[in-house]
C-alpha positions in Angstrom: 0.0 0.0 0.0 2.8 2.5 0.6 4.5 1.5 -2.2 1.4 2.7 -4.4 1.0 5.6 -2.9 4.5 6.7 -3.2 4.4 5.4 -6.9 0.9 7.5 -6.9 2.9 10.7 -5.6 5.2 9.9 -8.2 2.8 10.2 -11.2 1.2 13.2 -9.5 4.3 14.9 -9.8 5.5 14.0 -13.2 2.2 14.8 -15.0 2.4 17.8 -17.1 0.6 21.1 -16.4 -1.8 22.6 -18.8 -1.9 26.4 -19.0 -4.5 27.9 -20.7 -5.0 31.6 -22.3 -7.4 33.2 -24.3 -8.1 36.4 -25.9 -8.9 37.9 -29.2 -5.7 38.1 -30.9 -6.6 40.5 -33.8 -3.8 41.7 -35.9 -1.7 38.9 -34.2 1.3 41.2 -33.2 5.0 40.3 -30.9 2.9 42.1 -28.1 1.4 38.3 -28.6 4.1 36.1 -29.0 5.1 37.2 -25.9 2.5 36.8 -23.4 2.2 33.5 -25.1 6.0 32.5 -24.8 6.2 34.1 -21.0 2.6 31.4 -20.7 4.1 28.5 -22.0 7.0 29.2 -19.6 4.6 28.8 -16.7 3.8 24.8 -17.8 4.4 22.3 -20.5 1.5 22.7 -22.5 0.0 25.8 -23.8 -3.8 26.0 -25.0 -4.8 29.3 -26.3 -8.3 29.8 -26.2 -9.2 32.0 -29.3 -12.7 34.3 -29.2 -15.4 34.3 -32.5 -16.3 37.4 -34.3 -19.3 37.2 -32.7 -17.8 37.7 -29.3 -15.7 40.0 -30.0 -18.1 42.1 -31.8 -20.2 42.0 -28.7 -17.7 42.8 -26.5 -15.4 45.1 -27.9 -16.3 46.0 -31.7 -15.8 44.7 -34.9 -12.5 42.5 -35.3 -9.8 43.6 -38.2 -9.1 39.8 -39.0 -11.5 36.7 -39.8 -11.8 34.5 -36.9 -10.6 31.4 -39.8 -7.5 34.1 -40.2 -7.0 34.8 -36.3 -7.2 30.7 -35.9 -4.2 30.3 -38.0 -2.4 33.0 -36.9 -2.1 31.8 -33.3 -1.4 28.3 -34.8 2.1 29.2 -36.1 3.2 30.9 -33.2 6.1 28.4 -32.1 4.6 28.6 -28.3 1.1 27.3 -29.0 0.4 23.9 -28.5 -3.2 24.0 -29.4 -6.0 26.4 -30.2 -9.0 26.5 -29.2 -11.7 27.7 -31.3 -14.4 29.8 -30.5 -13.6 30.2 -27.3 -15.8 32.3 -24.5 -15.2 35.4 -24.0 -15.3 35.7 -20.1 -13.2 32.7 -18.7 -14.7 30.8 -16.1 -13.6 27.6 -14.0 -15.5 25.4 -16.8 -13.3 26.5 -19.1 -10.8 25.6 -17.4 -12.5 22.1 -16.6 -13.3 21.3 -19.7 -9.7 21.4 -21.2 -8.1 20.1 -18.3 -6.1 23.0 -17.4 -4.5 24.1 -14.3 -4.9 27.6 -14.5 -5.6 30.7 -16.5 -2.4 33.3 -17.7 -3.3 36.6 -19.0 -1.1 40.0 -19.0 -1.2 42.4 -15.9 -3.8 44.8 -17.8 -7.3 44.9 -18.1 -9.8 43.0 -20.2 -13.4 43.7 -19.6 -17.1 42.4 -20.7 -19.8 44.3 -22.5 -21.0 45.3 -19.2 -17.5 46.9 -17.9 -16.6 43.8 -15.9 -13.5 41.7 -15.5 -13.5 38.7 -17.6 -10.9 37.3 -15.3 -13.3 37.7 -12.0 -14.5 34.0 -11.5 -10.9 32.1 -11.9 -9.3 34.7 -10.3 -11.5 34.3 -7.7 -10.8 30.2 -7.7 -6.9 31.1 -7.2 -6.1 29.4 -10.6 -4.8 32.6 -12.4 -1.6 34.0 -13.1 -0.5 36.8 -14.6 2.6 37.8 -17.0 4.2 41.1 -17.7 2.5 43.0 -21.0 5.2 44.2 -23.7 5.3 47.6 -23.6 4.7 49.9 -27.0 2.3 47.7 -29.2 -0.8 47.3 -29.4 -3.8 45.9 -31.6 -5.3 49.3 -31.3 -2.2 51.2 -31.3 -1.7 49.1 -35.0 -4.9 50.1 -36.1 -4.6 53.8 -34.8 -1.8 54.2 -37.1 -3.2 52.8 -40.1 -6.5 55.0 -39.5 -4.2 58.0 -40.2 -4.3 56.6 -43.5 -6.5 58.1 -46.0 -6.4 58.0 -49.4 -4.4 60.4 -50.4 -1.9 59.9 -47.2 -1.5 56.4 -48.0 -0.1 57.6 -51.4 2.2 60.5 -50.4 2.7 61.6 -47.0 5.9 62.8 -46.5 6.8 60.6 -43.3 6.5 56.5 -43.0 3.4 56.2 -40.3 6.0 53.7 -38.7 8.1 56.3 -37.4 5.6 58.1 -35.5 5.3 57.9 -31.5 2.4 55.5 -31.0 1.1 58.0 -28.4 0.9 60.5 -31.0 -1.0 58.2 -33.2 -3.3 57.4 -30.6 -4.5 60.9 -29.7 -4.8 61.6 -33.5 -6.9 58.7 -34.3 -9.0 58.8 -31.3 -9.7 62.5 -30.9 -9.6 64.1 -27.3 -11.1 61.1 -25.3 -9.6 60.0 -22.0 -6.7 58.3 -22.1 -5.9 54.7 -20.3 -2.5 53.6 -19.6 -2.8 50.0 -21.7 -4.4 51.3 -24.6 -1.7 55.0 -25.3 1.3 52.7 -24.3 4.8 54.0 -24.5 7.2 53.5 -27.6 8.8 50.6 -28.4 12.2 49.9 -27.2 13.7 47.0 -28.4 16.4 44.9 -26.3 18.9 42.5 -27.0 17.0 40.3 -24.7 13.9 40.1 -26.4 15.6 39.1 -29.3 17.1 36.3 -27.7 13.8 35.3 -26.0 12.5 35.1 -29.0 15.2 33.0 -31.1 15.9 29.4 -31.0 19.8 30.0 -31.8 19.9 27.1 -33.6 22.2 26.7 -36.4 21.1 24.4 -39.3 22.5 20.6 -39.1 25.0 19.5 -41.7 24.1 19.0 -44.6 20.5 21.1 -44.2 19.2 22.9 -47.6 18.7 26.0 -46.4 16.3 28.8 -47.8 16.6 32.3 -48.0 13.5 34.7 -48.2 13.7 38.5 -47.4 11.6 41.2 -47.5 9.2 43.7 -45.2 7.1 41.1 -43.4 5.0 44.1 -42.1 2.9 43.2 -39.7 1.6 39.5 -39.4 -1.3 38.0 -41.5 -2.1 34.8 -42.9 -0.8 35.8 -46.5 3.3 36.2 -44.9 2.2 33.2 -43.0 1.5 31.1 -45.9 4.4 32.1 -47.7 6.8 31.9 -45.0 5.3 28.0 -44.7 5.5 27.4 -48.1 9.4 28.6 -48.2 10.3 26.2 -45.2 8.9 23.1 -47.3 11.3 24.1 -49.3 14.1 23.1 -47.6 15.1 22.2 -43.4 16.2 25.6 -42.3 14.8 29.2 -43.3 16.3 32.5 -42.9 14.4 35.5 -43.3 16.0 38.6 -44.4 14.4 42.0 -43.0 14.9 44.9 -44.7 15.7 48.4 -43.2 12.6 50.8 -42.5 14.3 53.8 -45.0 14.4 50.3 -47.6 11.1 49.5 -47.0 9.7 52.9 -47.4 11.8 53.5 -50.5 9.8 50.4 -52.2 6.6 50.5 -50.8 5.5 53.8 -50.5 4.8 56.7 -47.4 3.1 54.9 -45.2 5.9 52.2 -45.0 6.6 50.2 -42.2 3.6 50.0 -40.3 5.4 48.8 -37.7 9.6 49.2 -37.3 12.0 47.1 -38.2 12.6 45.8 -34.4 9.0 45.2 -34.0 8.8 43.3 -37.8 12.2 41.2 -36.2 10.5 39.9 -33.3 6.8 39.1 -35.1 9.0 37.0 -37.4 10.9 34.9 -35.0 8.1 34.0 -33.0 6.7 32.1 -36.3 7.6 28.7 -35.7 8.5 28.4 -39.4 11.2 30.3 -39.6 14.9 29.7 -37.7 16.8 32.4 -38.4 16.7 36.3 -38.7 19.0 38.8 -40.5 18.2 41.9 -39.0 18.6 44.9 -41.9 19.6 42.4 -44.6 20.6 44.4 -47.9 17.8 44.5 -50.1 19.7 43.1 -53.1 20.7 39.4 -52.4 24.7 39.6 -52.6 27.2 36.8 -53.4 28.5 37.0 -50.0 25.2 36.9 -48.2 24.9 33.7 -50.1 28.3 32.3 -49.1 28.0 33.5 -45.6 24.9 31.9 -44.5 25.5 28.9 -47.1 22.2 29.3 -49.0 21.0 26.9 -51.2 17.6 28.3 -52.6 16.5 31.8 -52.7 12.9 32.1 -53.1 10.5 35.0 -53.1 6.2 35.3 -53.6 4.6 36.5 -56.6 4.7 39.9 -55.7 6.5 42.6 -58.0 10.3 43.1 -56.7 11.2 46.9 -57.8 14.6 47.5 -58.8 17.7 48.6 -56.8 18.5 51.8 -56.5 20.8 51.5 -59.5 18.6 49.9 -62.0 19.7 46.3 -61.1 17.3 43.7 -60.3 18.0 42.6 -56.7 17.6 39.0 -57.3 20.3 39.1 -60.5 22.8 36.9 -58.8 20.6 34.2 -57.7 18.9 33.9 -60.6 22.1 33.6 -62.7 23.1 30.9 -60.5 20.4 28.4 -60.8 18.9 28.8 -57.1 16.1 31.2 -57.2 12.8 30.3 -56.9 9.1 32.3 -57.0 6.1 30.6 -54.9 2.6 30.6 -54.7 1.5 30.5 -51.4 -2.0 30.3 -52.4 -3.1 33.4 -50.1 -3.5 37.0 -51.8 -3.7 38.8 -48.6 -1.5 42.0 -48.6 -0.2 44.2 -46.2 -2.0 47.3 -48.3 -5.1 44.5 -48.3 -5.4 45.0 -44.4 -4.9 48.7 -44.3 -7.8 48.9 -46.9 -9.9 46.9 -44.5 -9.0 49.6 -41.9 -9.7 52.4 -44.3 -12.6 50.8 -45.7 -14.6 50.4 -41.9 -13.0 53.6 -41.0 -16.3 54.8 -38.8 -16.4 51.6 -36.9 -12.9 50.9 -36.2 -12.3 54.5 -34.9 -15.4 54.3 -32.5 -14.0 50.5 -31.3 -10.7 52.5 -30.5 -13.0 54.9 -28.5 -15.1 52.9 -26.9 -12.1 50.7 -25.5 -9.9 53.8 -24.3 -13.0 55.0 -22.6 -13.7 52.0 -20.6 -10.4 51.4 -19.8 -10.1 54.5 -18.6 -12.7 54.4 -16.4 -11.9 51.4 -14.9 -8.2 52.5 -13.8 -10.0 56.0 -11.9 -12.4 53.5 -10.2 -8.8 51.6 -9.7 -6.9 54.3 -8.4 -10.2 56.1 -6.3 -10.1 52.4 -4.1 -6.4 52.6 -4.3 -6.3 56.1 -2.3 -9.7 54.6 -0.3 -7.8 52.0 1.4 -4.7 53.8 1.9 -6.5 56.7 3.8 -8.4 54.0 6.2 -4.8 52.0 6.2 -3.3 55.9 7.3 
């Protein structure tokens, strides 16, 4: 009898914990990839709980991405080891329950019901939630306050890329003079040598790997980079991604270009679990000693139009002329330019979401900070 027991204890202890998180994940961004790496840190298996349109119409406004697109979004981000779809939006012990998870992770902000309530309340309550640190300087709404600021005619030629512009600027431009709350105007990104690393699997490729080499903007994360960035792994057993520079990326896409900067566009990449290696500001054209350096065997690139280097040169010239470059089809159309037209298109309701959201939070961190000073006057 003490023998089972002990060998009871024993299995008790070995059995692996579940950790669940949910949310909305629209315009799937490294804000993300992070909560959902520091989540997966907390167990060994990480089920992400992923809300419908409908739910997040209700609760919040309309979302900018498909809830088919969101799914597989959150799919390839090397952390998740399974989604759930159509998750609720409030999480409640049941949840929990149901997919046999220990407890609930979410970041140390806010996330509230259509009727201004925690979501959070009831497994918080239960003791089975934890929380991880938010990544400061992005946002879903910050993301689509910038490309609200694109009209038209300002998605054509304005003089600065919207990428460069302090989110908290951006913000207060898109969402007029409501009050402010301190998740939704968060501060500008800072990137660290740590995140990167966090991020990265520094893994070199084995011998005799075919590696692939794909660069471009990757400007914010949708299912048509995704797509492509799967179909160039299947190429080959190790893929690098090249990123260009935020003045390159400007030069050949226009004004607006990058949405987001060329830090931000680093870590969004890494976290997809396609892709094992990033150059950081790789030289938009594709150089014989890039190729020798990182030992690439294929370079391949999507069906978009490449515009020329500066010079008149075609920036895939030396590939091509030796034998290893490749275009693919990922099958997916989706554009960067497709999701800002979204944006643009919905203008009305996407400015009022970013309203509506700043408003509440708002209100909820006064009520905060009014039962903050309460309890430190009866405390005094």
């Amino acid at each position: 009898m003490e023998y089972d027991d002990e060998n009871h204890y024993e299995q008790k202890r070995r059995r692996q914990i579940r950790v669940w998180t949910d949310g909305c994940f629209d315009m799937v961004h490294f804000g993300h990839a992070n909560a959902l790496r520091q989540a997966k840190a907390m167990g060994d298996v990480l089920l992400v709980g992923v809300h419908s349109d409908a739910e997040i119409t209700l609760h919040k406004g309309p979302p900018v991405f498909t809830q088919e697109e969101r799914y597989k979004m959150v799919r390839a981000i090397k952390w998740v080891d399974e989604v759930v779809m159509g998750a609720p939006y409030v999480t409640t012990v049941e949840t929990l329950d149901k997919y046999n998870c220990d407890f609930c992770v979410h970041g140390d902000d806010i996330t509230l019901s259509a009727d201004g309530k925690d979501t959070y309340e009831e497994v918080k309550t239960a003791g089975r939630y934890k929380e991880c640190k938010r990544t400061a300087g992005v946002s879903t709404t910050n993301l689509v306050g910038r490309m609200l600021l694109m009209t038209k005619e300002h998605f054509d030629r304005a003089p600065s890329p919207i990428g460069n512009l302090d989110p908290t600027q951006v913000s207060r431009a898109s969402s007029g003079p409501s009050a402010k709350s301190p998740w939704t105007c968060v501060s500008h990104f800072l990137p660290t040598s740590q995140r990167i690393v966090q991020f990265s699997d520094g893994k070199e490729p084995n011998p005799g790997d075919k590696i692939v080499y794909a660069a471009g903007a990757f400007d914010l994360f949708h299912i048509g980079l995704l797509d492509f960035l799967e179909a160039a792994k299947n190429e080959g057993d190790y893929l690098i991604v090249g990123l260009h520079t935020d003045q390159v990326v400007n030069r050949y896409k226009g004004s607006n270009y990058p949405i987001m900067s060329l830090h931000q566009r680093v870590l969004s990449v890494l976290a997809c679990r396609y892709v094992d290696q990033v150059i950081i500001g790789a030289p938009y054209k594709v150089t014989t000693e890039l190729l020798e350096q990182f030992k690439v065997d294929l370079v391949v690139h999507g069906k978009t139009n490449v515009m020329e280097e500066v010079d008149g040169t075609d920036p895939y010239e030396i590939p091509k002329q030796s034998g290893i470059f490749k275009v693919l089809s990922s099958g997916c159309s989706l554009t960067t330019a497709d999701i800002v037209d979204r944006i643009i298109k919905h203008r009305m309701l996407y400015e009022e979401r970013n309203k509506k959201k700043e408003k509440k939070e708002a209100d909820v961190f006064a009520a905060m900070e009014r039962r903050k000073s309460q309890n430190q006057e009866k405390s005094g």
